[in-house]
Backbone bond lengths (Angstrom), bond angles and torsions (degrees), N, CA, C in turn:
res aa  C-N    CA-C-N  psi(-1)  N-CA   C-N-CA  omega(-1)  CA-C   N-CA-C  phi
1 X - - - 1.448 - - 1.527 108.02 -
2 X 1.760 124.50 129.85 1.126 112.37 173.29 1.510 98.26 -83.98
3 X 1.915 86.78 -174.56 1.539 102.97 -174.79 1.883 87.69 -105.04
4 X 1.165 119.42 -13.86 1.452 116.27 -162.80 1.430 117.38 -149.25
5 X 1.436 140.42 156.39 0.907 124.41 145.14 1.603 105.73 -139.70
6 X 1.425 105.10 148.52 1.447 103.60 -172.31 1.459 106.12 -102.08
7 X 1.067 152.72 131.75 1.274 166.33 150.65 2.161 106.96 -57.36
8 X 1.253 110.69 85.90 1.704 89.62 169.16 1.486 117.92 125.87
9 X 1.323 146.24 124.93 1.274 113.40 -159.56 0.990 84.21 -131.98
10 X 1.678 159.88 50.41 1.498 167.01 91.65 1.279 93.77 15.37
11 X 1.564 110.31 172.93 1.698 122.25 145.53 1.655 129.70 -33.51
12 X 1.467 108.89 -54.07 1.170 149.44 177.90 1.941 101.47 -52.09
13 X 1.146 126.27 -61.02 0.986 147.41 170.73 1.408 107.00 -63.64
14 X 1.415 135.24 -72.40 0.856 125.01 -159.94 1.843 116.08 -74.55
15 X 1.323 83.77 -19.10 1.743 102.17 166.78 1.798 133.13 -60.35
16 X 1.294 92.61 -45.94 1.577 113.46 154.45 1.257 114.68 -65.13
17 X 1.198 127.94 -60.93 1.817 131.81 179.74 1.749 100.84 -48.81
18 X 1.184 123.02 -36.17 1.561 104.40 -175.69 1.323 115.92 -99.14
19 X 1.187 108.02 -8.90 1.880 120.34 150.29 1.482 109.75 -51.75
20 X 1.412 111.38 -67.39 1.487 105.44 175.02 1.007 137.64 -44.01
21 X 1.338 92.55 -39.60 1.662 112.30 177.56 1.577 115.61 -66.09
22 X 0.937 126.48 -51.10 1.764 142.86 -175.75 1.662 81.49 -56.60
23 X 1.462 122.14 -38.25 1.518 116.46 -145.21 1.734 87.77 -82.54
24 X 1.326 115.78 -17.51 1.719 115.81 -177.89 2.143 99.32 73.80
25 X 1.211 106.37 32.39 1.751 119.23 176.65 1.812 99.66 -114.61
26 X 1.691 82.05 132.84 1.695 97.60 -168.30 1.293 99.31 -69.94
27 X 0.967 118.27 133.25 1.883 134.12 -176.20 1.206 141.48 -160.67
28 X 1.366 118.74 102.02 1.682 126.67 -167.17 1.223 99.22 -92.67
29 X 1.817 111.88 155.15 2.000 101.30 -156.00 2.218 57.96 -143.43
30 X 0.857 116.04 139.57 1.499 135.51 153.93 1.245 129.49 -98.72
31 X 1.358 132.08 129.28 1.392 127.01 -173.49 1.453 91.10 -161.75
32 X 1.689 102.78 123.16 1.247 125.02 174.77 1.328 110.87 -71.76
33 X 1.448 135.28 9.57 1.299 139.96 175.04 1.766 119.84 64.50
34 X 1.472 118.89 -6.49 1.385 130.83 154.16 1.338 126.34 -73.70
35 X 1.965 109.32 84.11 1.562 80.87 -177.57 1.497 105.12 -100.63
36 X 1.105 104.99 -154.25 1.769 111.23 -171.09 1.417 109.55 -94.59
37 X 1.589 107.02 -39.84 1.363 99.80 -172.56 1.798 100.39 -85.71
38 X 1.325 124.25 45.77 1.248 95.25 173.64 1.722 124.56 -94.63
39 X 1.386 110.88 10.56 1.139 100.40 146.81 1.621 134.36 -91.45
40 X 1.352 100.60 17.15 1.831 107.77 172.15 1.102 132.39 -56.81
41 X 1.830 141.76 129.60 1.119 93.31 160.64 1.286 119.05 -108.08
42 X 1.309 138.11 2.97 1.378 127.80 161.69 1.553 92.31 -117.90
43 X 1.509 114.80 -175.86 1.263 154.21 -167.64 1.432 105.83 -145.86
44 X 1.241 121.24 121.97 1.330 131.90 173.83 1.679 107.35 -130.79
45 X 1.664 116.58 153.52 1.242 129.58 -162.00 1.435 128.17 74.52
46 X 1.404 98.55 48.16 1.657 115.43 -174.32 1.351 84.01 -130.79
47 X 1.329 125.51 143.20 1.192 139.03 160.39 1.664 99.99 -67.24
48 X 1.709 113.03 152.15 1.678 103.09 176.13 1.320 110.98 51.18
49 X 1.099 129.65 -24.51 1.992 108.21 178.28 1.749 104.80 -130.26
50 X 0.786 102.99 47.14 1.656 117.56 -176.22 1.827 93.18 -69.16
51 X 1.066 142.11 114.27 1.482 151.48 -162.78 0.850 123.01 62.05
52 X 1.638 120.82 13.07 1.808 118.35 155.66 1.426 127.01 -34.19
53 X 1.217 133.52 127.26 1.675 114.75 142.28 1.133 116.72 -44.10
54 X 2.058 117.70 125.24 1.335 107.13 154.66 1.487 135.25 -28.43
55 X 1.166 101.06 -51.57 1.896 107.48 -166.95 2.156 94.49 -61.54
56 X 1.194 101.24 -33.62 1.912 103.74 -173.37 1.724 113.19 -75.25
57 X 1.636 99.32 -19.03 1.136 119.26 173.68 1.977 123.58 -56.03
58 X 1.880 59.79 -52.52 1.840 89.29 -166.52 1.767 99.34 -63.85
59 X 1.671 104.48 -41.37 1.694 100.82 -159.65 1.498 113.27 -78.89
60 X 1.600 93.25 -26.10 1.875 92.69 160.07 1.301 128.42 -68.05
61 X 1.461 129.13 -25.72 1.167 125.20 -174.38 1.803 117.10 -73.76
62 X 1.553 90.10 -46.97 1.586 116.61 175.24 1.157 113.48 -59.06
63 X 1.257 128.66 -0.20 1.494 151.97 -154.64 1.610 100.77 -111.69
64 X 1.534 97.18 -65.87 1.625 109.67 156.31 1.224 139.58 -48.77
65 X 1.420 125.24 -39.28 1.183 151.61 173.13 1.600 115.78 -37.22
66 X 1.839 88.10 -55.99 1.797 111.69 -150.46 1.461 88.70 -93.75
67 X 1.213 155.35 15.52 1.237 158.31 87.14 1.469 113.06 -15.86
68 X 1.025 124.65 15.60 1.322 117.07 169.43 1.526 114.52 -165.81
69 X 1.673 108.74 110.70 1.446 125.75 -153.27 1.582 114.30 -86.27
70 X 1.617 109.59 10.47 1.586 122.36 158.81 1.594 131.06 -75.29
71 X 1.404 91.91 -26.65 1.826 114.87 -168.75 0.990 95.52 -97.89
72 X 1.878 118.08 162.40 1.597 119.71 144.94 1.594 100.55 -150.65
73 X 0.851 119.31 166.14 1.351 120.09 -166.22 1.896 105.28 -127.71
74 X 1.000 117.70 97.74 1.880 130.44 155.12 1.418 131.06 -58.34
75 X 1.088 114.56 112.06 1.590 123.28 -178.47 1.631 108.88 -78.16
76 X 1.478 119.01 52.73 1.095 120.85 -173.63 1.492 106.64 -130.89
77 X 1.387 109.19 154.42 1.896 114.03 169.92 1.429 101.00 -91.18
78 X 1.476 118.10 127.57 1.300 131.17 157.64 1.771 91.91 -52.04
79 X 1.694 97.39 157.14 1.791 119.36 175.04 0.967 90.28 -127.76
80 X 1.343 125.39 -71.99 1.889 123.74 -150.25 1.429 80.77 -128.96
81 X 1.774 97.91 154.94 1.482 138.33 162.30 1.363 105.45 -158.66
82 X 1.881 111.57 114.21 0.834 135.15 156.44 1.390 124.05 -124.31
83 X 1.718 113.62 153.21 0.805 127.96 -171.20 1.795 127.31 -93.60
84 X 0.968 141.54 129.88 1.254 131.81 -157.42 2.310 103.57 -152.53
85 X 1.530 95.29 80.55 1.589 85.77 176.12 1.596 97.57 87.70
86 X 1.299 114.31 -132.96 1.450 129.11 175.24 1.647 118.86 -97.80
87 X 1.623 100.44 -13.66 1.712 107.89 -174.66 1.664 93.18 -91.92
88 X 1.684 105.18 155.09 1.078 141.35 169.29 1.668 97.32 -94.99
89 X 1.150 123.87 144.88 1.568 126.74 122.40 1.357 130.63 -126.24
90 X 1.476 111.62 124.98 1.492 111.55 -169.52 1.382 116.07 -94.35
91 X 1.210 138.74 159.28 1.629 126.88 -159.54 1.653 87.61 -149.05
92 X 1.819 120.84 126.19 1.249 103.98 -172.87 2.033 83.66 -102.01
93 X 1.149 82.47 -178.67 1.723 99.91 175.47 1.630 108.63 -43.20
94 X 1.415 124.20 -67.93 1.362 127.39 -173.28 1.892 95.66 -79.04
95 X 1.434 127.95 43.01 1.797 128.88 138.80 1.642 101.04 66.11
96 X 1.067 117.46 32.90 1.473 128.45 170.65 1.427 112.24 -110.97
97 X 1.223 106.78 100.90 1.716 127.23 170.06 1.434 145.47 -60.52
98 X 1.512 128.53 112.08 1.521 110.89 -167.90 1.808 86.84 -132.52
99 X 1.381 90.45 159.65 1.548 106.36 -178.57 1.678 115.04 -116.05
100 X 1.192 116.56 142.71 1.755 121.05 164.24 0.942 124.82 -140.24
101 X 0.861 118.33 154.97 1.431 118.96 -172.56 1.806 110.24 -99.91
102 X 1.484 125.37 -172.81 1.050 141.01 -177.18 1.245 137.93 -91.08
């Protein structure tokens, strides 16, 4: 059973996932690897990376992340999230199932 699941692998996303992580809470963060800004070429409103490339953004953070042996991160699109009691079950596109709790 996780403690989390993150929906998104943005700033936002990847920001939460290394929260969890520091927190030592089991947590899969998913990101279908399409983001929006990928025609950007900097990113501004990051503390320290104020004119990063997204993609340099992304490989530093993920960098950070994997420093921490609670998290893991899936290159998959969530399909279904339903709710059941206090458990989650998430269902990615290719019908592979994970559970969380509340």
């Amino acid at each position: 059973m996780l403690d989390c699941v993150i929906i998104g692998g943005g700033p936002a996303g990847l920001n939460a996932v290394l929260v969890m992580g520091r927190a030592g809470r089991k947590t899969v963060l998913f990101d279908e690897d399409k983001p929006h800004n990928r025609v950007t070429q900097e990113s501004h409103g990051f503390i320290t990376q104020d004119g990063v490339k997204p993609s340099d953004f992304k490989k530093r953070a993920r960098t950070d992340v994997q420093k921490y042996p609670s998290v893991s991160i899936k290159e998959k699109r969530v399909e279904i999230i339903e709710k059941s009691g206090g458990v989650f079950r998430i269902q990615t596109k290719e019908g592979k199932e994970l559970y969380g709790s509340m």
